[in-house]
N, C-alpha and C positions, 0 to 999 in steps of 0.2 A: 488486559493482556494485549502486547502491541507484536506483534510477529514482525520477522526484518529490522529489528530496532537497536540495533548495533552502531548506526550510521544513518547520516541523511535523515528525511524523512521520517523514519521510524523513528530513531534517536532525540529528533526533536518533540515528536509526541508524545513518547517518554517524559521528558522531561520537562513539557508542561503540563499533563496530568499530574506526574506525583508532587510538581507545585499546588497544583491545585487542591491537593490532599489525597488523589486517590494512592491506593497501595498498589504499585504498576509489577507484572511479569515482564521482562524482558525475553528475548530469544537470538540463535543465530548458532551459525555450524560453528565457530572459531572461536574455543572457549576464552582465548586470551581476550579480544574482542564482547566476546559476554559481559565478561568480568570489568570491563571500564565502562561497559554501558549500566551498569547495577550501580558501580561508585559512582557515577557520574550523573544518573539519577535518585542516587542518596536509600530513597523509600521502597526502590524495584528486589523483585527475587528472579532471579538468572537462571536459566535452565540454554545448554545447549543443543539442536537438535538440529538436523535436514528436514524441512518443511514438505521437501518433493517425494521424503519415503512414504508409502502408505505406512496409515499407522501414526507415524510420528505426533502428526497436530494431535490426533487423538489422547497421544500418551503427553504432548504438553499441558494440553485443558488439565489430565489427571491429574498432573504434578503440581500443577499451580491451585487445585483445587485443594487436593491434600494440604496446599500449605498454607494459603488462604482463603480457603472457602470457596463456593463455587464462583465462579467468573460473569461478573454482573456487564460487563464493555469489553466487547472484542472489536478491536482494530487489525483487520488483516492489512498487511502492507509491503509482505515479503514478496520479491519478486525478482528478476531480471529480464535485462534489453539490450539490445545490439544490433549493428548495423548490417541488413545481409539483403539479397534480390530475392523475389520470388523464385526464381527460378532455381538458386543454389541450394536450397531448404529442401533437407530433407527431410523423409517422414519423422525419423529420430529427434532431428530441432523440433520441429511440431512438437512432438510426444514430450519431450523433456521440457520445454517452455510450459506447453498447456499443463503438466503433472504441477508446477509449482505455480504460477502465474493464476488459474483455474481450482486446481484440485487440492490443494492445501486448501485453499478458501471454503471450497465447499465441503472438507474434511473437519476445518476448525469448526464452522458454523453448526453441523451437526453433532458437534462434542459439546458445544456447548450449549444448544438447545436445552435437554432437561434440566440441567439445573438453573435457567432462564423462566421456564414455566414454571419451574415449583417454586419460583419466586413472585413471579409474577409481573415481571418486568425484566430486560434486556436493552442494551444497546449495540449493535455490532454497523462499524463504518469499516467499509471497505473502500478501498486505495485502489481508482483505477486509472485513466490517463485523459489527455486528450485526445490520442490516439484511439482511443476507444467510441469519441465520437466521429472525427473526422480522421481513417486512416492514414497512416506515413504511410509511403509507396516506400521508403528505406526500412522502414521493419514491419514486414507484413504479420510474420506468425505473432508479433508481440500485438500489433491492433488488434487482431483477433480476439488473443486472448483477454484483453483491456476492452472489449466490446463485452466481450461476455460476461466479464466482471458486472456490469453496468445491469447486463439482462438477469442475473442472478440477483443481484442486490433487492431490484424490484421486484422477482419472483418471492424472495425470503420476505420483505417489509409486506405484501399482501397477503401471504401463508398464513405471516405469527402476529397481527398485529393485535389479536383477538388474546392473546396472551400476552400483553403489554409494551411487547418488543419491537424496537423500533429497527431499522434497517435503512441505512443510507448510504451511496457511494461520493466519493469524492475525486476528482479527475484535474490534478495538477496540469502546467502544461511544464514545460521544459525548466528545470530546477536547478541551481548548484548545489550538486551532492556529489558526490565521488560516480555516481554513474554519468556524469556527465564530464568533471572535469578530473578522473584518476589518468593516470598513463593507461595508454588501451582503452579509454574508456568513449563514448560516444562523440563524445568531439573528434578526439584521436582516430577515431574509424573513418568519421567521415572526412576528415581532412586526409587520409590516405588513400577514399576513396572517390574523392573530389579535385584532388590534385592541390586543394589549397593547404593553407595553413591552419597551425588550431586555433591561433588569434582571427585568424580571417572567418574562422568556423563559427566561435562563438559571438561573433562579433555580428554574425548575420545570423543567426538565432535570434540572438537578444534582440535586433531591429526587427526581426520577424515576429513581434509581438505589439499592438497597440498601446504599451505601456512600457514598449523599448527596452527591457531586459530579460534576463529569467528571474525569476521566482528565486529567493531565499528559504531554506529550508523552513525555515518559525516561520514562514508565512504560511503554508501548506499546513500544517502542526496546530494552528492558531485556528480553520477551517476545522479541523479533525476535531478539535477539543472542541471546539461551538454543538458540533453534532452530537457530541457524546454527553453532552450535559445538559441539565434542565431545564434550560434558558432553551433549549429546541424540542422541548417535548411534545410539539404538535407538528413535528418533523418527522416524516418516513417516505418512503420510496422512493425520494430526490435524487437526482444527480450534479453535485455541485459541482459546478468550473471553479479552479481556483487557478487562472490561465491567461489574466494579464489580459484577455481580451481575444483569446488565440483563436477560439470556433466562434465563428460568428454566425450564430443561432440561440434561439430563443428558446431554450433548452434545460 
């Protein structure tokens, strides 16, 4: 089950798992959207839902269970980001980021626990940032939440490992996905709120990376699928950079 997988990221992970043969759940609020992401990974069952209600991941795990069995690899990945000061953030940003960013993850995760132990084995990779090791000063409440990601991940890989389950996070740095290059989308903010332009924007992004560009979505995806399969069975509580070189630490 990959949450957020309608696009970007998610979308790519999709659709190298169910190459790889597993039988993937898709998800996402915008059933029209659903729906290309299930054709589009061939092998996926499509369920739409808001990730940020309480409840929801829970009643996703259910649906995906009912229809194939209980959920052996959770990939949380659903999230959003955007440009703002610390100081304009209100408590509501806070509360509404950390509800999905946060609280879906640790809503999925505990949906899917029992039927992980009565299996006997698990894998759940959670999607956090670079931001979550070394803060942006331009989206505060989003590093936060993308820090906690990281402290959660390692909280669950030492809880359940005794039950088989493995638990890893993975921490892109700056991507092309539509949160970076849609209209309005993070470029777009910061070039409106830099005075430059959005070629100028991404243009020092991608040099602001030791490997001089962003990230390709299959490159992130390519990371995710490593984790989630047997070839990292002696893989848990890691935090992988998948980040071109962005945080420089030894981490």
């Amino acid at each position: 089950m990959v949450t957020g997988s309608t696009g970007g990221i998610g979308l790519e992970t999709a659709r190298l798992l169910a190459a790889e043969g597993a039988r993937v759940v898709v998800s996402g609020r915008d059933g029209e959207r659903v729906e290309r992401a299930r054709a589009a990974t061939e092998s996926a069952f499509g369920v739409v839902c808001d990730l940020a209600e309480p409840g929801a991941p829970e009643a996703l795990v259910a649906e995906a269970a009912r229809e194939l069995g209980p959920v052996e690899v959770l990939v949380n990945n659903v999230g959003i980001a955007y440009q703002a000061s610390f100081e304009e953030l209100s408590d509501r940003s806070w509360e509404e980021m950390w509800q999905l960013n946060v609280m879906s993850y640790v809503r999925a995760i505990r949906a899917v626990l029992p039927g992980m132990r009565e299996l006997g084995r698990g894998v759940i990779v959670n999607v956090s940032s670079t931001a979550g090791k070394r803060p942006s000063t331009g989206m505060p409440n989003y590093s936060v939440t993308k820090a906690a990601v990281l402290s959660l991940s390692r909280l669950v890989a030492d809880l359940y490992a005794g039950d088989g389950i493995r638990c890893n996070a993975v921490a892109p740095g700056p991507t092309a996905t539509g949160a970076w290059l849609a209209p309005d989308g993070l470029a777009d903010q910061q070039a409106a709120r830099s005075g430059r332009t959005r070629e100028q924007v991404l243009a020092a992004v991608g040099s602001g990376r030791p490997l001089g560009r962003l990230a390709e979505p299959e490159e992130i995806a390519s990371v995710v699928a490593f984790l989630c399969s047997e070839r990292a069975a002696y893989v848990t509580g890691a935090a992988w950079s998948a980040d071109g070189g962005t945080v420089p630490i030894i981490v």
